[in-house]
FITOR-330593 format. One line per 4 residues: number of its first residue (from 1); their letters; for each residue x, y, z of N, C-alpha, C. Coordinates in nm, 4 decimals. Atoms other than C-alpha are relative to their C-alpha. Layout:
N
NUM = a = X Y Z X Y Z X Y Z  ...
//
This chain:
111
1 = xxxx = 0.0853 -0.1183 0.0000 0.0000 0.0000 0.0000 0.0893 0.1239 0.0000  -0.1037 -0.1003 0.0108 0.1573 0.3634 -0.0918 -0.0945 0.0904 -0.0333  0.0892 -0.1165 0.0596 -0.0073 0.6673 -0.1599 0.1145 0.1078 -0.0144  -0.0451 -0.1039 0.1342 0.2418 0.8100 -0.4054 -0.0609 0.0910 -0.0698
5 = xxxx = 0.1107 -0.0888 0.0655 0.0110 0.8958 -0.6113 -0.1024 0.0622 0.0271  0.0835 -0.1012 -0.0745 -0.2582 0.9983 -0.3767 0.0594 0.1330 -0.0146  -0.0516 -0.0925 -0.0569 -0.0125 1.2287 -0.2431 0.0382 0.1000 -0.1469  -0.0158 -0.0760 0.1258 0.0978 1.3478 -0.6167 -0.1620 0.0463 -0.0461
9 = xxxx = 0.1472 -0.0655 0.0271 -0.2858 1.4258 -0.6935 -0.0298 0.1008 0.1183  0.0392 -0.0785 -0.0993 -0.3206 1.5872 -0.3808 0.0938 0.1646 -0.0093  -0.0334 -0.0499 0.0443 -0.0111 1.8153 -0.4413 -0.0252 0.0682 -0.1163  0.0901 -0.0866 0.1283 -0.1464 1.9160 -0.8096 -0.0926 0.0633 0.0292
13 = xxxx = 0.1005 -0.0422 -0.0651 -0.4234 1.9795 -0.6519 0.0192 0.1602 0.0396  0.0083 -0.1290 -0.1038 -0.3170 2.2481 -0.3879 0.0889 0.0830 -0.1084  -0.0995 -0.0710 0.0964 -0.0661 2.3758 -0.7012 -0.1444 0.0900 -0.0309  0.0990 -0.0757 0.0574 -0.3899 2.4495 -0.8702 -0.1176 0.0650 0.0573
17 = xxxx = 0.1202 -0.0918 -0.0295 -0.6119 2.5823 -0.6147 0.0542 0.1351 0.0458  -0.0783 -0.1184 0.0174 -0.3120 2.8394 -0.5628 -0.0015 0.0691 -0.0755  0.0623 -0.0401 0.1740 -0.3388 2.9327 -0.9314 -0.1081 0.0724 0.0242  0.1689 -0.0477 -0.0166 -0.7180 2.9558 -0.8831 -0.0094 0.1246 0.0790
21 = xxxx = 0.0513 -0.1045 -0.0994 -0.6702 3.1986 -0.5819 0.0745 0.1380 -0.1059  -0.0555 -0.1047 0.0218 -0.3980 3.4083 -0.7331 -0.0419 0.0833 -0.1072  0.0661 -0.0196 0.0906 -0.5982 3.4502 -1.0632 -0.1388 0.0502 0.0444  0.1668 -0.0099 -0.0166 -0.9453 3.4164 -0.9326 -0.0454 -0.0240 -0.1174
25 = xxxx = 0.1061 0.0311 0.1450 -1.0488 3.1879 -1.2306 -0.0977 -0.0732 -0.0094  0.1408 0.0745 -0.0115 -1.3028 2.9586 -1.0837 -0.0203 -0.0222 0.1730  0.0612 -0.0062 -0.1542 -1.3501 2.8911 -0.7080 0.0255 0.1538 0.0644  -0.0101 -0.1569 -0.0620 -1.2217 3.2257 -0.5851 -0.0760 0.1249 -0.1159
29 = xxxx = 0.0747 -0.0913 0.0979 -1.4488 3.3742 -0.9275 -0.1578 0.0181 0.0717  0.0946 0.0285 -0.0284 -1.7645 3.2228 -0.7992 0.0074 -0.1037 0.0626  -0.0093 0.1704 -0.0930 -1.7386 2.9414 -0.5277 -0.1036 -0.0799 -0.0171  0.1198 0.0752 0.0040 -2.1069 2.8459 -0.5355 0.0076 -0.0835 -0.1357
33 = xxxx = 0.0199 0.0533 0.1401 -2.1107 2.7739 -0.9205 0.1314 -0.0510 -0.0235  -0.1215 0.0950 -0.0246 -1.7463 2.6355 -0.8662 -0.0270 -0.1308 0.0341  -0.0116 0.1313 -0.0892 -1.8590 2.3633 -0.6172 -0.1055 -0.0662 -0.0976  0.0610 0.1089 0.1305 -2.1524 2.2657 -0.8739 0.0591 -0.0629 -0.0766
37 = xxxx = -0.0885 0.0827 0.1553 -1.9740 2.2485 -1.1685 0.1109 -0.1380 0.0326  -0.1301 0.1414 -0.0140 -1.6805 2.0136 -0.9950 -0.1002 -0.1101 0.0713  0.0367 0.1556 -0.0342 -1.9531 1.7854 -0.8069 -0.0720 -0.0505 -0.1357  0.0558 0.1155 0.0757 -2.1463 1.7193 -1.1248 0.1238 -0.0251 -0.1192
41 = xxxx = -0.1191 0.0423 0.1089 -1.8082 1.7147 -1.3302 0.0033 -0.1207 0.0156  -0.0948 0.1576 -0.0324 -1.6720 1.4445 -1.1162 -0.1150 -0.0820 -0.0033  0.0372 0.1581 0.0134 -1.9959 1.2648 -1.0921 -0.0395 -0.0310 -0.1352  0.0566 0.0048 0.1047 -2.0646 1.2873 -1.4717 0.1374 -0.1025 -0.0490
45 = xxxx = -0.0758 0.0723 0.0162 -1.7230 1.1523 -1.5419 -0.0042 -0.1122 0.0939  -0.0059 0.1437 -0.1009 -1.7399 0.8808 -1.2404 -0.1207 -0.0751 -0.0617  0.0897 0.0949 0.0211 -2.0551 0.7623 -1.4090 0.0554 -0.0905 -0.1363  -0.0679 0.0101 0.0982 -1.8439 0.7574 -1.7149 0.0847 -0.1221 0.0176
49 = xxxx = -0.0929 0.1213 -0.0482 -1.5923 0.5265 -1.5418 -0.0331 -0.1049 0.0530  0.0285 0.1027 -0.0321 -1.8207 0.3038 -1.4270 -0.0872 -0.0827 -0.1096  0.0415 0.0281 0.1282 -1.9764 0.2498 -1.7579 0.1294 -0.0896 -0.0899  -0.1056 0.0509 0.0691 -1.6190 0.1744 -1.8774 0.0032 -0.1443 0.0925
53 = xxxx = -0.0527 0.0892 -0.1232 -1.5439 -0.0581 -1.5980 -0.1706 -0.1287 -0.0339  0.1140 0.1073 0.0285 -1.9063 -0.2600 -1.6550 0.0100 -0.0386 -0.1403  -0.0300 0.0394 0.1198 -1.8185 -0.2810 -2.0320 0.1298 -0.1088 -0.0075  -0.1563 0.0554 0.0153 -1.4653 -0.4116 -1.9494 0.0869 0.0719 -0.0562
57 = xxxx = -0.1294 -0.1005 0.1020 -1.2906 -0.1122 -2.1335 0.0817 0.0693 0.1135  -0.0682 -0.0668 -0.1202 -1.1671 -0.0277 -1.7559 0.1088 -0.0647 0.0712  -0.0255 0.1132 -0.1462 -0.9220 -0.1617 -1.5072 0.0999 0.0367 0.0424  -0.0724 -0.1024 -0.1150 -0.7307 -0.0682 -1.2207 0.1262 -0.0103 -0.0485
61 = xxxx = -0.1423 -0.0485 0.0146 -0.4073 -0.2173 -1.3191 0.0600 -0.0698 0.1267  -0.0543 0.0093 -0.0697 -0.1707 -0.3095 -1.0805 0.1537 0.0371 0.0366  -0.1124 -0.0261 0.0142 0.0582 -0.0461 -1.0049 0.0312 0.0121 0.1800  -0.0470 0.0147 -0.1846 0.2484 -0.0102 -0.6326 0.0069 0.1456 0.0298
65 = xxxx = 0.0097 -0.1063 -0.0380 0.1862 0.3495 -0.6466 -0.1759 0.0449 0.0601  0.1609 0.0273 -0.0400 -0.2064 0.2900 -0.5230 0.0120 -0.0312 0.1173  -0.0133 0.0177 -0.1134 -0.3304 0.3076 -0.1999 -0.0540 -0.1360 0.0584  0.0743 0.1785 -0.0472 -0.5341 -0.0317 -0.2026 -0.1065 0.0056 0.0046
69 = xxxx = 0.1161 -0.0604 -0.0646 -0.8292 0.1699 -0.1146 -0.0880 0.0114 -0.1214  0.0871 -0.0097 0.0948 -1.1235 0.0667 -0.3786 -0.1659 0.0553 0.0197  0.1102 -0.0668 -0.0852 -1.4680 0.2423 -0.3731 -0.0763 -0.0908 -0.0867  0.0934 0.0876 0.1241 -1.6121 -0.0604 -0.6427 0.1242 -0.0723 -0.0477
73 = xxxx = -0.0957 0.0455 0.0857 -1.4505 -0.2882 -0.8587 0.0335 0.0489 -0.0818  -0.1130 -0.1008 0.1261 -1.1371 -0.1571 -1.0673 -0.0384 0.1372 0.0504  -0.0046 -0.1477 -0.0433 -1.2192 0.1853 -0.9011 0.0537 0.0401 0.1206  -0.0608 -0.0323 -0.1522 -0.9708 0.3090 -0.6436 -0.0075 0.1584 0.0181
77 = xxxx = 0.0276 -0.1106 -0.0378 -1.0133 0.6161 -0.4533 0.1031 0.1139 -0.0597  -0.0991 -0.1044 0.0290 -0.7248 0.7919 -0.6338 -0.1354 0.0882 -0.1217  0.0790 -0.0358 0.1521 -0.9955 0.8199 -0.9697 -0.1072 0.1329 0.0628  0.0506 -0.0468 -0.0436 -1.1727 1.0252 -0.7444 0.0760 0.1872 0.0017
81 = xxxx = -0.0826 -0.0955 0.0329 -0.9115 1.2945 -0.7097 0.0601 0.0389 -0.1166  -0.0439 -0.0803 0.1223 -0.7832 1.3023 -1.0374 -0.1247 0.0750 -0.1029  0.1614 -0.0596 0.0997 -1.1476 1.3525 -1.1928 -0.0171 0.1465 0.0588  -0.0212 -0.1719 -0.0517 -1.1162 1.6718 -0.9118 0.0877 0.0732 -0.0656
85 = xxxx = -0.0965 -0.0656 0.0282 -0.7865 1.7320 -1.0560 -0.0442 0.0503 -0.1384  0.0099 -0.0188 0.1357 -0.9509 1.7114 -1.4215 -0.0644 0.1094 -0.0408  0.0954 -0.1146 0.0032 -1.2244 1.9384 -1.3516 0.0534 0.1129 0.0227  -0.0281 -0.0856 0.0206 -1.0581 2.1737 -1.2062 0.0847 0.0994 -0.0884
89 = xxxx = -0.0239 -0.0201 0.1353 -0.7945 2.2057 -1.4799 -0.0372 0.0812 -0.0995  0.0757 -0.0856 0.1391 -1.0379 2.2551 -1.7630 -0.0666 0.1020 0.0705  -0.0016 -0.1919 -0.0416 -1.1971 2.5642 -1.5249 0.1018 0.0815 0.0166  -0.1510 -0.1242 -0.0152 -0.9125 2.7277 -1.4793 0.0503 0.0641 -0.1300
93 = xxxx = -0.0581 -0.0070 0.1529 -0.7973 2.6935 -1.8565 -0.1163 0.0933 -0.0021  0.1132 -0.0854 0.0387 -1.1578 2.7953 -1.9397 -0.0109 0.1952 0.0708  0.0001 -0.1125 -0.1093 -1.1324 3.0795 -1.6618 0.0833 0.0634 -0.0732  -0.0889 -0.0900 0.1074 -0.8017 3.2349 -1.8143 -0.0035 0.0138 -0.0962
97 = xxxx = 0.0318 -0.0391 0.1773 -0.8756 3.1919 -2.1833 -0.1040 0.1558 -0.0078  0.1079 -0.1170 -0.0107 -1.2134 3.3975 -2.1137 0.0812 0.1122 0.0448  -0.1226 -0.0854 -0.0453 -0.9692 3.6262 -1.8726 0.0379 0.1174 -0.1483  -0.0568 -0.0275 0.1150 -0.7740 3.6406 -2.1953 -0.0991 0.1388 -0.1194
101 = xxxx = 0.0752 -0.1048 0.0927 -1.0387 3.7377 -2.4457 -0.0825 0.0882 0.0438  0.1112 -0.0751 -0.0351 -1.2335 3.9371 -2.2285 0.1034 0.1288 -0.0141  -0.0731 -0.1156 0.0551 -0.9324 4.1629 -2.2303 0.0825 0.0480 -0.1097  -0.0189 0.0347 0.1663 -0.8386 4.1147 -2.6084 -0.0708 0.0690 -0.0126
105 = xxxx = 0.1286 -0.0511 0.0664 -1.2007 4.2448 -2.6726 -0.0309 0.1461 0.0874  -0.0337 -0.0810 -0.0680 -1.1472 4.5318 -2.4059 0.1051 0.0925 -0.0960  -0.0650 -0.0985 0.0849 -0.8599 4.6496 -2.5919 -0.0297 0.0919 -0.1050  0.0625 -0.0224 0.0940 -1.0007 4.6509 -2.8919 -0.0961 0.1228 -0.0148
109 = xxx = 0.1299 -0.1065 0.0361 -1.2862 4.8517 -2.8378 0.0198 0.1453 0.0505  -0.0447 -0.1406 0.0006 -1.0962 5.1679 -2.6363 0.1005 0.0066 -0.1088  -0.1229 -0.0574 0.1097 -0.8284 5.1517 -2.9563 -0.0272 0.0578 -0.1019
//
């Protein structure tokens, strides 16, 4: 049992909710509509993964960087955090792009 990789998801993690603060591109933008969007992210993708996993297109694998800790078959509690890690990600991207063109299209219009 090791939680390597826990601990590496968990780290990315706090990388990117640093990001998030220092920006303010999705939880520190709007927290309420933050915490939606990442619980039905993760459970839209977790339904996703259990769809894979009942097809057979899923499976845990057996690497020694896992904590042991399964929440179903072939689903260990790491899939849980990286689907957090995934979501938040694509808000953030999404968050700064907009960022981006909102002040692209700002320029533009006093030039």
């Amino acid at each position: 049992m090791s939680v390597v990789y826990l601990g590496a998801l968990a780290v990315s993690l706090g990388g990117m909710l640093i990001l998030d603060r220092r920006f303010r591109l999705f939880y520190w933008r709007d927290r309420r509509a933050a915490i939606i969007v990442t619980i039905v992210g993760v459970l839209v993708l977790l339904a996703a993964d259990v769809a894979g996993i009942a097809l057979g297109i899923f499976f845990r694998g057996h690497a020694e960087v896992f904590t042991g800790i399964m929440l179903g078959p072939e689903l260990p509690i790491e899939e849980v955090f990286f689907l957090w890690l995934l979501v938040l990600c694509t808000m953030d991207a999404y968050g700064g792009a907009r960022r981006l063109l909102d002040a692209r299209n700002a320029a533009k219009v006093t030039a």
